[in-house]
Structures are given as structure tokens and as C-alpha cells.
Backbone as CSV, one residue per row, in Angstrom:
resi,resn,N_x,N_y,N_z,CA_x,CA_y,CA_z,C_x,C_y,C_z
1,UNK,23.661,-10.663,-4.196,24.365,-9.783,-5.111,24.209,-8.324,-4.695
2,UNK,23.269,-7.811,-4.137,22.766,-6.693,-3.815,23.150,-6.491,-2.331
3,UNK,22.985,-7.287,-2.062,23.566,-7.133,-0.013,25.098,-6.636,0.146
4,UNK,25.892,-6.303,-0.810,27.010,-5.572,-0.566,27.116,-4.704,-0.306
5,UNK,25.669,-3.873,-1.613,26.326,-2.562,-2.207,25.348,-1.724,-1.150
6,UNK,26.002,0.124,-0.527,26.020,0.245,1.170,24.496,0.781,0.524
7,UNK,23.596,1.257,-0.668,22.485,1.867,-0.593,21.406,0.602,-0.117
8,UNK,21.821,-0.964,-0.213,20.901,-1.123,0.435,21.105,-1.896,1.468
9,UNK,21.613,-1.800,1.690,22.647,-1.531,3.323,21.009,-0.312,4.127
10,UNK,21.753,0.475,3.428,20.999,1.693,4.026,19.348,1.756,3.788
11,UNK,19.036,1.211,2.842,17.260,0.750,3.047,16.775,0.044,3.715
12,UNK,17.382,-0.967,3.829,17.159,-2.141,5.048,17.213,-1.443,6.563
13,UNK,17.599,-0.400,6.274,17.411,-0.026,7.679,16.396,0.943,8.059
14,UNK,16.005,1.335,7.085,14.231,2.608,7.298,13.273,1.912,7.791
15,UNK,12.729,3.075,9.029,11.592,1.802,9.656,10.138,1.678,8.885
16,UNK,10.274,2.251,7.426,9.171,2.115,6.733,8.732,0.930,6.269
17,UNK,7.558,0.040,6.473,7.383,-1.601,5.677,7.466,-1.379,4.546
18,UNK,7.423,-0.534,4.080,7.211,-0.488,2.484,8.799,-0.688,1.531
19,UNK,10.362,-0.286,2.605,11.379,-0.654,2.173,11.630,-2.319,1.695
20,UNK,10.684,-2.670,2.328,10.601,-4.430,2.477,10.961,-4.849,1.098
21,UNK,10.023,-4.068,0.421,9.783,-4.793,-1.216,11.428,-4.455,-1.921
22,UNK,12.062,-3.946,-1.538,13.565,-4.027,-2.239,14.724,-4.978,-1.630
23,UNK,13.913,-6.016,-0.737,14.841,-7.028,-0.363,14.391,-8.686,-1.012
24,UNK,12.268,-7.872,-0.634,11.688,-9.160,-1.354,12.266,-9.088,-2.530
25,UNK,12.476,-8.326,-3.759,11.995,-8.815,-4.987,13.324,-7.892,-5.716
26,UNK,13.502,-8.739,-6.430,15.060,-8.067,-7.473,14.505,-7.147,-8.693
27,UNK,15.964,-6.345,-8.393,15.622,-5.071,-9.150,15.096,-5.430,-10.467
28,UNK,15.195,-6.440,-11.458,14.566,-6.920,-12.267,12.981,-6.632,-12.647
29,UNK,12.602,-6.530,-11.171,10.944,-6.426,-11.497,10.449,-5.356,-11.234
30,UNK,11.352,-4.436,-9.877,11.002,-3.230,-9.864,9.875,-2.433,-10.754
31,UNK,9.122,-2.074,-10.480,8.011,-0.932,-11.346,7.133,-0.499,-10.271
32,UNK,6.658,0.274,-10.438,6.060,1.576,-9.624,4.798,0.670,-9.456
33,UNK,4.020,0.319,-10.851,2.847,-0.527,-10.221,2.985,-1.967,-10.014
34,UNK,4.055,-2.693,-10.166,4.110,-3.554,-9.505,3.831,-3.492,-7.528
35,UNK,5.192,-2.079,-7.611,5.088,-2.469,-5.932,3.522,-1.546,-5.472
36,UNK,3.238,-0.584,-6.364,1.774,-0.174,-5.846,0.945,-1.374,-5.820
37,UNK,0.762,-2.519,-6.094,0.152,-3.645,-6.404,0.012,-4.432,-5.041
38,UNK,1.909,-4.469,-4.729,1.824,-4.888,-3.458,2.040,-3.843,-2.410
39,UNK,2.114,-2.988,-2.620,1.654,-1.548,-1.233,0.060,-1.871,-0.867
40,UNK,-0.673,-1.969,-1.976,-2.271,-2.223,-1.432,-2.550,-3.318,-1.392
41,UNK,-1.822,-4.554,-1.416,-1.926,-5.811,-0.639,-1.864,-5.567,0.798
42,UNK,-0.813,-5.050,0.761,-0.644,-4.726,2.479,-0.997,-3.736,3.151
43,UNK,-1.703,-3.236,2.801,-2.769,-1.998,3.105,-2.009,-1.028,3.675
44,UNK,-0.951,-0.182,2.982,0.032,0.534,3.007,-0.402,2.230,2.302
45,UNK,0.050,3.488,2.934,-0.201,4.845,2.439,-0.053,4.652,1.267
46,UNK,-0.840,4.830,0.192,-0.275,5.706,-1.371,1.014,6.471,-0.976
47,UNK,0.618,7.817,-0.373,1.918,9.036,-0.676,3.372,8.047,0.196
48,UNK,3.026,7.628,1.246,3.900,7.221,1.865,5.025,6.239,0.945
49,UNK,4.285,5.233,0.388,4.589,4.086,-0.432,5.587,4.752,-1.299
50,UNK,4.849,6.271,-2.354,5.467,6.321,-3.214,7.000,7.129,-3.032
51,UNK,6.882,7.918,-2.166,7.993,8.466,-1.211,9.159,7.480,-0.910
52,UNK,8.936,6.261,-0.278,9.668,5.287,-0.242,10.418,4.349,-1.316
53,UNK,9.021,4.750,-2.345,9.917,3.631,-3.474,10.947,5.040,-4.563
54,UNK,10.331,6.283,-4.375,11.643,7.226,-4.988,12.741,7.094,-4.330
55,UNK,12.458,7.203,-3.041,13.380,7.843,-2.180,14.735,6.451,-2.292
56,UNK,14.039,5.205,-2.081,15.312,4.007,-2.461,15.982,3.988,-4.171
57,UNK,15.246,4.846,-5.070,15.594,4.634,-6.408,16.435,5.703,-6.110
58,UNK,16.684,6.796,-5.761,17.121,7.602,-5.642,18.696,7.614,-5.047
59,UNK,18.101,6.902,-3.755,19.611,6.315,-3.034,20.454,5.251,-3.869
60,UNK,19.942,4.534,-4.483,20.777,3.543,-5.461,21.149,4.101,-6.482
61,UNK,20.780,5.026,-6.681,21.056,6.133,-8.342,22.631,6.673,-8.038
62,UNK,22.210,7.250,-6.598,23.862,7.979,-6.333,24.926,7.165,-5.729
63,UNK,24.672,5.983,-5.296,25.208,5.426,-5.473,26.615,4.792,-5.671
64,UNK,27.643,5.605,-5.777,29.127,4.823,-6.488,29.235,3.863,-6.463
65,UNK,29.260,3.157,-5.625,28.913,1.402,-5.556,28.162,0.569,-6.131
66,UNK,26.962,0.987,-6.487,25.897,0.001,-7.352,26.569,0.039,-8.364
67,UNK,26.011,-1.467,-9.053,26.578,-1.455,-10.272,26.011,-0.936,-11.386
68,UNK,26.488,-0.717,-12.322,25.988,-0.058,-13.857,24.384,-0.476,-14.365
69,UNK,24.683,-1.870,-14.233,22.740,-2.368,-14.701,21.821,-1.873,-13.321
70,UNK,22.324,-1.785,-12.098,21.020,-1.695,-11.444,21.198,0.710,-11.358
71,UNK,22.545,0.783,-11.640,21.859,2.261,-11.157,21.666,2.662,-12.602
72,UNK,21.597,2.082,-13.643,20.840,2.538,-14.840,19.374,1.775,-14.883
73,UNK,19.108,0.983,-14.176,17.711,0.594,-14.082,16.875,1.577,-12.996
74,UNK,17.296,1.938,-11.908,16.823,3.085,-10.877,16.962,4.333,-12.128
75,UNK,17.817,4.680,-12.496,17.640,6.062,-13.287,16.450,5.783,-14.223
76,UNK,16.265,5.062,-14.914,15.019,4.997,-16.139,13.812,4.879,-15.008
77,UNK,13.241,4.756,-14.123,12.650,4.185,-13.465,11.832,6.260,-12.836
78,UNK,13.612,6.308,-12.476,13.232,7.870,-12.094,12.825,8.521,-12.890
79,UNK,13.543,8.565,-14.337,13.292,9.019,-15.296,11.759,8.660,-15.886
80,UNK,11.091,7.859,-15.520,9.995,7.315,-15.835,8.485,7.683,-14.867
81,UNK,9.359,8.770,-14.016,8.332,8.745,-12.619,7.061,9.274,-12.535
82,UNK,6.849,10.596,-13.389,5.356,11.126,-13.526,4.485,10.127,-14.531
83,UNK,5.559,9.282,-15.287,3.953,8.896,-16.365,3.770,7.699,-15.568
84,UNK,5.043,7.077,-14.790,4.261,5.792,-13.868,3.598,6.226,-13.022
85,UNK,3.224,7.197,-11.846,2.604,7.693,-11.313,1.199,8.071,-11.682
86,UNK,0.928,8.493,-13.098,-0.341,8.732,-13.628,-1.125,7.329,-14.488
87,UNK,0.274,6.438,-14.421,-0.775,4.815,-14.887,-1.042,4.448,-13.841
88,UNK,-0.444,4.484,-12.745,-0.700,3.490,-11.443,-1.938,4.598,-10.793
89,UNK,-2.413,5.397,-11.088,-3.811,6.213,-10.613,-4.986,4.904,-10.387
90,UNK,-4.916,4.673,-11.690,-6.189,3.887,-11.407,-6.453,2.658,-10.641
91,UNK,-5.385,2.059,-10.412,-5.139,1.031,-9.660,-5.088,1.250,-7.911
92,UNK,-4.876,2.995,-7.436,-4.949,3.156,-6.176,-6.380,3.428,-6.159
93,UNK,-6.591,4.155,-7.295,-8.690,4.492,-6.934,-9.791,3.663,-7.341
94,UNK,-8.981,2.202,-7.686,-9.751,0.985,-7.549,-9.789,0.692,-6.365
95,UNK,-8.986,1.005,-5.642,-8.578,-0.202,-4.276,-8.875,0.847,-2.968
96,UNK,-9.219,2.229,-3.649,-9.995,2.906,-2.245,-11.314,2.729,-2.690
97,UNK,-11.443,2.888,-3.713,-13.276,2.388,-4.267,-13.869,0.713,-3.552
98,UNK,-12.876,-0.223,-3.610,-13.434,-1.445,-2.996,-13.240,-1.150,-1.711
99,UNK,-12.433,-0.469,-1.105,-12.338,0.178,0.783,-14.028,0.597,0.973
100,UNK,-14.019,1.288,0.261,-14.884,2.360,0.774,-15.998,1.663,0.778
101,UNK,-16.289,0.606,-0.248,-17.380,0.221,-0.348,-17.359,-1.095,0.569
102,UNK,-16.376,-1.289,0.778,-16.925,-2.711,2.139,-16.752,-2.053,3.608
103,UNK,-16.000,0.018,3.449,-16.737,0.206,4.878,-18.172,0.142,4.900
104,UNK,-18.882,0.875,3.635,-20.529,1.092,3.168,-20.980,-0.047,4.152
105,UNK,-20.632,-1.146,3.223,-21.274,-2.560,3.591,-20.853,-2.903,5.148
106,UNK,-20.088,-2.284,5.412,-19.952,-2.707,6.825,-20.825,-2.158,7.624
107,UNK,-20.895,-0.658,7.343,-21.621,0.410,8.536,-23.099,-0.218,8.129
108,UNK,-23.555,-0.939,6.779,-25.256,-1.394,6.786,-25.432,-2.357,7.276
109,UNK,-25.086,-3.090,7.532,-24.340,-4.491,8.343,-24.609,-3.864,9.816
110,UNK,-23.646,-2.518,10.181,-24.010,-2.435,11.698,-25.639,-2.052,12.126
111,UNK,-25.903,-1.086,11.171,-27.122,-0.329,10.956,-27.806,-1.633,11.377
112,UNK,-28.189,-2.111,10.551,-28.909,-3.432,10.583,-29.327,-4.403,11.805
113,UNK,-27.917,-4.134,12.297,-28.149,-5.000,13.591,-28.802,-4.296,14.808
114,UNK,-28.415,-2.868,14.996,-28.782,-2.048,15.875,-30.289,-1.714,15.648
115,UNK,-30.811,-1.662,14.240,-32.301,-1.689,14.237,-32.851,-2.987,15.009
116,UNK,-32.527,-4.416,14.512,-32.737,-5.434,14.600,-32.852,-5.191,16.599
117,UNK,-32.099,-4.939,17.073,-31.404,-5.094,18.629,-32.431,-4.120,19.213
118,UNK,-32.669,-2.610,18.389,-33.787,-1.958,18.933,-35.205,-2.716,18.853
119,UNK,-35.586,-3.343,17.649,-37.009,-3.938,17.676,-36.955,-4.892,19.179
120,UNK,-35.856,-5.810,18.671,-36.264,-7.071,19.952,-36.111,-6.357,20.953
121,UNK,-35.751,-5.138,21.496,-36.002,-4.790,22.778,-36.895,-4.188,23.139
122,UNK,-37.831,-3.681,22.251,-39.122,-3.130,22.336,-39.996,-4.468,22.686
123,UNK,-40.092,-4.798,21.579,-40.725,-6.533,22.066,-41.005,-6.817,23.550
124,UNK,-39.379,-6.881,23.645,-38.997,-7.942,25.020,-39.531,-7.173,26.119
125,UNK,-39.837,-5.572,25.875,-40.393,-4.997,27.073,-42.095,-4.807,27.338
126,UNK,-42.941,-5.201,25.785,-43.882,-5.084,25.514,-44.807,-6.305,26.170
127,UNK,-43.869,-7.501,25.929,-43.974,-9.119,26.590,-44.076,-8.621,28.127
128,UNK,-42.827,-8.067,28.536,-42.573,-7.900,29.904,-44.189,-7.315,30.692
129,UNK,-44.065,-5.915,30.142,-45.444,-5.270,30.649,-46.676,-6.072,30.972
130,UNK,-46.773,-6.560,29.793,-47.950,-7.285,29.681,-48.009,-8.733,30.188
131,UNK,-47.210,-9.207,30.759,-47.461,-10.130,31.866,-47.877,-9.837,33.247
């Protein structure tokens, strides 16, 4: 139904992944934190993401071709854009908070091993000597 009309014609063609989600999923479900939901599934920019998902609401808004329900669903959507932007906050600084904390866990993880790798090589040279 949507593959006619030329705005998304014209999204389908940005080399951004993040245009993806307006072929996956019908305008029906569209919402800012939905696709922020799946932007950090796919480990995709915040600013970038959100740039992309105006920038296609935007192109379907002007539109002449879209039809009435979807470029009045892009307009409320636009029209809706700072307070969705300030609900979907917490949901991006959940998902750099679990980043950050399994780099933590990663870099103690390396730590760990490199102590571990320094002891046994002290060892292994202490053995050595002393034979």
C-alpha cells in the first residue's frame, strides 16, 4: 500500500539502516519509542536515529501523494516530537547505562587476566632460575 507513494520511494533509498524500520513496520505502529526500542536493538546513534525518523515523517508530511490517514499520522507524530523525545530519554540512558557497564565488566575481565598472565610469568621465571 505504501510502495507507491514517491516519499517512500525516496526513504528506501537513504543509506541510513535506521530508514529500514519504515519498510519493516506499518505506519500503524510508528512511535518514536517504539523505533528508539529498535534503534538500540541494533546498536544504532541516538541523534542519528532520531534525525532519520523526523526527517522520513517529515518527507511523508509533504507529501501530495500520501494519503490522508498516513500524512495525518506523520503530522501528529511531528506534532508530538519534543514530548516523545523527552519520554524516550530514559530508555536511551538505560541502554548506555547497561553499555557502559558491560564495557566496566569487560575492561575487569581484561584487568584480570593480564594480572593473572603477569603472576604466571613471574612464577614460570622463578621455576626457571631456580633449576
Amino acid at each position: 500500500m505504501t510502495d507507491d507513494i514517491p516519499s517512500f520511494k525516496n526513504i528506501k533509498t537513504w543509506k541510513f539502516p535506521q530508514a529500514k524500520y519504515f519498510e519493516i513496520y506499518p505506519y500503524e505502529v510508528w512511535l518514536l519509542k517504539h523505533f528508539d526500542s529498535w534503534a538500540i536493538d541494533n546498536n544504532f546513534d541516538k541523534q542519528i536515529s532520531h534525525q532519520t525518523f523526523n526527517r522520513a515523517l517529515q518527507t511523508i508530511n509533504i507529501d501530495q501523494e500520501a494519503f490522508s490517514e498516513l500524512h495525518n499520522f506523520a503530522q501528529k507524530l511531528l506534532n508530538n516530537k519534543k514530548s516523545d523525545i523527552i519520554a524516550t530519554c530514559e530508555l536511551w540512558n538505560n541502554a548506555t547505562a547497561a553499555t557502559t557497564s558491560d564495557m566496566n565488566k569487560g575492561v575487569s575481565v581484561v584487568k584480570a587476566h593480564i594480572n593473572l598472565d603477569n603472576i604466571t610469568n613471574q612464577h614460570v621465571k622463578q621455576l626457571i632460575l631456580n633449576d
